[in-house]
N, CA, C and O of each residue as an XYZ file, in Angstrom:
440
protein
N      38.701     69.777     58.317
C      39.792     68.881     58.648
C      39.614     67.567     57.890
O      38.591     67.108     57.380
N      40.914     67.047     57.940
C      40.642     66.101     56.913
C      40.026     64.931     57.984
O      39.964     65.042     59.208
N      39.599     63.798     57.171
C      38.687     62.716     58.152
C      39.465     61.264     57.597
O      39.452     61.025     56.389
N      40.084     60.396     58.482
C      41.214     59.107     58.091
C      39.663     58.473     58.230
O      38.620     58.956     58.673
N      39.998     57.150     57.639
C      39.292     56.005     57.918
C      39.665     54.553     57.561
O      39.974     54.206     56.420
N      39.621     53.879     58.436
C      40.106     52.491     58.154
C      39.495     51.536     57.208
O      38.708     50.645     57.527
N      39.924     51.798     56.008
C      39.009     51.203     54.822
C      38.671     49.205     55.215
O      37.527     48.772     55.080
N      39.437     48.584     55.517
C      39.667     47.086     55.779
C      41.295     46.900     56.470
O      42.121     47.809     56.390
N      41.513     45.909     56.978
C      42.314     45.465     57.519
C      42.614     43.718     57.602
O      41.903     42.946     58.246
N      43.688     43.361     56.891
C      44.239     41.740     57.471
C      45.613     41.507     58.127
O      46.644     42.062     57.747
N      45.537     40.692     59.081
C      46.855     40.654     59.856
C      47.424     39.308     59.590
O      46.732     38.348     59.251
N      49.047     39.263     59.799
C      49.468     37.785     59.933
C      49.135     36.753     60.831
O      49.010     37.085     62.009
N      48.979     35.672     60.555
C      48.062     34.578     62.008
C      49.711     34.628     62.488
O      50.702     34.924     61.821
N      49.593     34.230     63.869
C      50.374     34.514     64.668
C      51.064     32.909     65.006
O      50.103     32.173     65.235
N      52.045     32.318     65.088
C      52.974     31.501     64.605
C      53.599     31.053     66.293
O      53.190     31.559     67.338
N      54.513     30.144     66.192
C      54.937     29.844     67.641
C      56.374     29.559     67.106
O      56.553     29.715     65.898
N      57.272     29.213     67.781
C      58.233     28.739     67.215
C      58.717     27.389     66.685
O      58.371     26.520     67.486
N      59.402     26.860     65.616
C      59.183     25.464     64.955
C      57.492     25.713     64.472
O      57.126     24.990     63.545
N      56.903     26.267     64.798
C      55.662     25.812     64.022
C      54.855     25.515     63.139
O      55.715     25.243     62.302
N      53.953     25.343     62.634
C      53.766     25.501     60.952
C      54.031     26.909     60.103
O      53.836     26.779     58.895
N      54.356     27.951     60.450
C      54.903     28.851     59.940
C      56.430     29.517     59.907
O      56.771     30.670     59.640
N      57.277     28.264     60.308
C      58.596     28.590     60.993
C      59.439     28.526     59.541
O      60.652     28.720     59.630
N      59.023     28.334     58.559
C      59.767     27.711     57.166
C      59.140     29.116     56.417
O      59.449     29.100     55.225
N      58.550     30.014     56.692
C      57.725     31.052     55.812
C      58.494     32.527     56.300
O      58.315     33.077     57.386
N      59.170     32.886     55.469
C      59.736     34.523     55.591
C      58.838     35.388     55.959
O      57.724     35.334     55.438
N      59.206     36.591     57.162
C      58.324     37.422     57.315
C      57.496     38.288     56.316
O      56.327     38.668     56.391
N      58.456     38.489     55.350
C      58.613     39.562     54.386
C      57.186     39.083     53.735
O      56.079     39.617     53.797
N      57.799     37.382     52.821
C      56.687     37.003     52.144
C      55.169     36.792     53.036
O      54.086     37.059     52.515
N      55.241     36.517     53.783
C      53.989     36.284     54.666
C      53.323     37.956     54.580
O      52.203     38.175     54.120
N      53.981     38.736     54.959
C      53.351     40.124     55.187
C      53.119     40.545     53.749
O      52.158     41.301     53.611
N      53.713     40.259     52.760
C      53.551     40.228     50.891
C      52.318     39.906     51.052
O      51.530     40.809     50.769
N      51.739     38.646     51.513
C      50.219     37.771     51.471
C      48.907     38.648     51.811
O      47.775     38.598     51.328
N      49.514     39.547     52.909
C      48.484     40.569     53.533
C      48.269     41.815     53.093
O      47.602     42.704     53.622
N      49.105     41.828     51.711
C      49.266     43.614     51.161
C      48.484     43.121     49.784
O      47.726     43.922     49.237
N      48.726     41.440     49.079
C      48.129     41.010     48.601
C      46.120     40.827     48.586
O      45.188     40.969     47.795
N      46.290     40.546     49.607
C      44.591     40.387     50.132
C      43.614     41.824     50.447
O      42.398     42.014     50.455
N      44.851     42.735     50.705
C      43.988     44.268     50.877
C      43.708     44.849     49.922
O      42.725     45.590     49.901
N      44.442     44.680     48.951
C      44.222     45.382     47.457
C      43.105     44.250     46.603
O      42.573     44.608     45.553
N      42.897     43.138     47.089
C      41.999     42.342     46.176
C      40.477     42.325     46.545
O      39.527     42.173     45.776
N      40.462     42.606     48.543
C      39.601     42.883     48.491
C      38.933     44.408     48.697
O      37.733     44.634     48.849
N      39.683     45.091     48.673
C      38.886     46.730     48.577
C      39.085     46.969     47.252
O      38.078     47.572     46.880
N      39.957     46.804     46.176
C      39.882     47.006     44.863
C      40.758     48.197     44.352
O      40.975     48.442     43.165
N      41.338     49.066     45.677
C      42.161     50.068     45.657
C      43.543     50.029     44.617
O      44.381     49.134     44.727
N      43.654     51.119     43.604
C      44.945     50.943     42.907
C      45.547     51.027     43.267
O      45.699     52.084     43.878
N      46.840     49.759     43.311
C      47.907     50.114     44.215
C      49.270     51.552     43.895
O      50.190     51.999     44.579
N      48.719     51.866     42.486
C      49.471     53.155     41.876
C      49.054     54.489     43.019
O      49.583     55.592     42.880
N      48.190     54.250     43.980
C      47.475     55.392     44.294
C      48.216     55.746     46.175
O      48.124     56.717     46.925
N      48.872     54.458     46.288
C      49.285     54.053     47.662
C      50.860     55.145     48.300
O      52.045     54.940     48.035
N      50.388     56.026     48.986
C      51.206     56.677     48.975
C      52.410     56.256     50.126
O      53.510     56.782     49.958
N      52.302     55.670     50.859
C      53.412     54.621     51.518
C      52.781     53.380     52.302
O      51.582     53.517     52.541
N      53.275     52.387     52.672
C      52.702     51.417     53.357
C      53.378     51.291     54.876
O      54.583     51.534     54.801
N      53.058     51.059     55.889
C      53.380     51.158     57.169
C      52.960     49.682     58.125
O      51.792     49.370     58.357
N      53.950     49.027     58.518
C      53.963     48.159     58.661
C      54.315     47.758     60.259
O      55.456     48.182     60.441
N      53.946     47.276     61.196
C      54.328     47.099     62.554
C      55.209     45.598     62.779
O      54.665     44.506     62.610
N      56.282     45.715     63.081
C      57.218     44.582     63.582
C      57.876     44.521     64.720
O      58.933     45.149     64.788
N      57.334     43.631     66.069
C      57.704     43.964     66.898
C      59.360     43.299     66.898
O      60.224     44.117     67.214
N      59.732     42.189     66.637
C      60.756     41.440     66.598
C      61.749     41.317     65.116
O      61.668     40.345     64.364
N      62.657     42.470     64.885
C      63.284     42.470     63.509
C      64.883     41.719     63.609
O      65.890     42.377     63.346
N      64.946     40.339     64.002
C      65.865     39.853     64.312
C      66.486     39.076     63.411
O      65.619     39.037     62.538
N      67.553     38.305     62.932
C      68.346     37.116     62.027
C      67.489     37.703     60.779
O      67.288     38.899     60.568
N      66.984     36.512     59.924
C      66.771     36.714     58.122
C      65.763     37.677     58.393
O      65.218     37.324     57.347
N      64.974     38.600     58.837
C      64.200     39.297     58.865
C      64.602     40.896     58.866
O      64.122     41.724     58.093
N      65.483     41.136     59.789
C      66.015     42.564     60.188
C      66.790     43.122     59.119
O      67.993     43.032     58.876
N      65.782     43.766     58.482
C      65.406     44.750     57.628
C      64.337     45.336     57.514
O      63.394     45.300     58.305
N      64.415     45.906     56.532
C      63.023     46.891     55.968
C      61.610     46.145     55.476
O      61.075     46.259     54.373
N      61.162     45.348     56.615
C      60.725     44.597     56.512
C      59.179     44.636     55.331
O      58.889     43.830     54.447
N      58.327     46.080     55.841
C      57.184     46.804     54.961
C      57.842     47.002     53.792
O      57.167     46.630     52.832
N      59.098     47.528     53.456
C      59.502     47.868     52.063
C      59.724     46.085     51.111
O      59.209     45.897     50.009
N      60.472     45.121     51.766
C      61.190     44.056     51.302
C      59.252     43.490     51.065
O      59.324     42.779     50.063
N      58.187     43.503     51.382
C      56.989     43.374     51.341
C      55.817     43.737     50.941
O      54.735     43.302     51.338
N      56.056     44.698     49.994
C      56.145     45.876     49.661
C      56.597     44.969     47.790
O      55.638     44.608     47.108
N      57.630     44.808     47.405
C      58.338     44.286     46.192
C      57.949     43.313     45.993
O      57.937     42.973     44.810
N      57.423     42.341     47.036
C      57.619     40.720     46.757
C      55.884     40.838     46.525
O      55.434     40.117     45.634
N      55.109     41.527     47.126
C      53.217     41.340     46.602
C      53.594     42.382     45.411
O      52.925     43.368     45.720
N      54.306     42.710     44.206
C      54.098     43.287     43.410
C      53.114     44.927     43.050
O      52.349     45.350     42.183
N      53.843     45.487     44.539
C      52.986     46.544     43.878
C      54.231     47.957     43.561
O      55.457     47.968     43.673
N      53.516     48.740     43.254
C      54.436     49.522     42.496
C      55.636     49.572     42.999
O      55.530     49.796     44.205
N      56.951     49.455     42.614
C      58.242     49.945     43.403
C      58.624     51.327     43.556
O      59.738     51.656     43.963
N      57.394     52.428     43.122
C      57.475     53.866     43.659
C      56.540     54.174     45.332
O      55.985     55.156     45.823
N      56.750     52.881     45.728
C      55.680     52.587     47.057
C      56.450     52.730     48.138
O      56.605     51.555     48.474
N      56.932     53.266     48.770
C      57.448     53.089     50.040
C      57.049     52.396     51.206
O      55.921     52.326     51.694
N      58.291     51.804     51.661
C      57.358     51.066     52.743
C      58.302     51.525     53.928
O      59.500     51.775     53.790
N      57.302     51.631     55.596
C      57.842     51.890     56.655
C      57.941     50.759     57.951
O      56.904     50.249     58.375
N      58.826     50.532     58.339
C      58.468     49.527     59.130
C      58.647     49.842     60.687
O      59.778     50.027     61.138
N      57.411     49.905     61.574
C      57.485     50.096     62.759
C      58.007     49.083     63.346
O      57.760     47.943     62.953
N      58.938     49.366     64.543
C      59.989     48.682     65.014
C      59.219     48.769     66.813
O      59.364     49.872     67.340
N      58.880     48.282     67.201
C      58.542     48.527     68.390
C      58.041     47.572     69.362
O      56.932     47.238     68.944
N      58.292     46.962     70.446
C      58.026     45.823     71.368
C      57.148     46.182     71.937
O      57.350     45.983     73.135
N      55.957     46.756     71.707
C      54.535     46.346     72.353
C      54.224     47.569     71.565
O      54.767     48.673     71.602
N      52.827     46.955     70.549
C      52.207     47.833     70.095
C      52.729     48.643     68.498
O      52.837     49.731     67.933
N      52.916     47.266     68.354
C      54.539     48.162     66.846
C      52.938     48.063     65.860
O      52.972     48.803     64.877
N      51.759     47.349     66.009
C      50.790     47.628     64.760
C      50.110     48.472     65.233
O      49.842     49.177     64.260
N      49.509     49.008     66.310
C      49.054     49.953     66.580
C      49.238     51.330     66.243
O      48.601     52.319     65.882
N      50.853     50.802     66.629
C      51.338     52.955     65.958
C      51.993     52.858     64.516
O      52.821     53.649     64.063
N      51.538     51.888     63.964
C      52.041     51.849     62.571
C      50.813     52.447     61.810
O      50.959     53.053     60.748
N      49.617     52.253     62.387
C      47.943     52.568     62.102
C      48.300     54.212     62.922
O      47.808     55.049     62.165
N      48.732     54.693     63.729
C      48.394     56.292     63.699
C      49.592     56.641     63.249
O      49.591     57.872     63.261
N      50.843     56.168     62.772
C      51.297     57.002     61.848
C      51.134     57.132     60.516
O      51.704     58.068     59.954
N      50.261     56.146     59.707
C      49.471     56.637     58.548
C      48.575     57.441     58.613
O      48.324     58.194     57.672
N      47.932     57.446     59.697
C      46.656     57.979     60.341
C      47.176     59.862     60.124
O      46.673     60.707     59.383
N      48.696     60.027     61.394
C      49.245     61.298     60.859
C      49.872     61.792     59.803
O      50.483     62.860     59.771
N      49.688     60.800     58.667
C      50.634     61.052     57.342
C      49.409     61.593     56.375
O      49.639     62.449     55.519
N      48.163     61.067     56.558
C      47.145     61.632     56.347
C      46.614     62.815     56.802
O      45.801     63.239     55.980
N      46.707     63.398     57.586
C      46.224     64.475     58.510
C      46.798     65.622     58.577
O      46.124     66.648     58.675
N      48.575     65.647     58.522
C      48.987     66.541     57.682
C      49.027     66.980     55.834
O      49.462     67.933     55.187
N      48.405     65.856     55.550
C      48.265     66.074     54.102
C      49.757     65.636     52.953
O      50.260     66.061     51.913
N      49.984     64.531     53.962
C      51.027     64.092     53.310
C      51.075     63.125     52.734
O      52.144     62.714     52.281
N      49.869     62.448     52.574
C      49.981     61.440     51.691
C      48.082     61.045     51.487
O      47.530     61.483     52.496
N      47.358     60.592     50.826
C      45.767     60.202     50.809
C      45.611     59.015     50.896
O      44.705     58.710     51.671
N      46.106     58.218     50.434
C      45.896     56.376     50.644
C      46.896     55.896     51.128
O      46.957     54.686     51.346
């Protein structure tokens, strides 16, 4: 069977409203964190077979495809797909076991 493993992980710091992050797009902010995973594991991003992304709140300038629009803006390949979990409690959690099962059926390796 195949064996997943969580190579590294960075998350967005978490923001209040008006706060010092109230002027910063989701999209680009989550760009920052797709940025930092590939610089520090060293992984080609040619090799990335989709990216999966957890958003609990996809509301006003945001509500969209938020992993894909994030996805374009950190420059990595535009044959990258991106998925964006939509979910009010726990939207990063099952964004991590549905790569987890995208792996496991053999549907994708990185």
């Amino acid at each position: 069977m195949t064996e997943v493993v969580i190579v590294d992980g960075v998350r967005t710091p978490i923001g209040k409203m008006g706060g010092a992050l109230s002027s910063v797009r989701p999209d680009d902010l989550l760009a920052e964190t797709y940025k930092a995973l590939i610089e520090r594991t060293g992984i080609d991003p040619a090799l990335l077979t989709e990216v999966y992304a957890g958003c609990g709140n996809q509301g006003g300038e945001d509500n969209r495809d938020v992993a894909r629009m994030s996805v374009l803006l950190a420059g990595l390949p535009k044959e990258v797909p991106g998925t964006t979990v939509n979910r009010n409690c726990s939207s990063a959690l099952e964004a991590v076991n549905l790569a987890a099962k995208t792996i496991l059926v053999g549907e994708g390796d990185l």
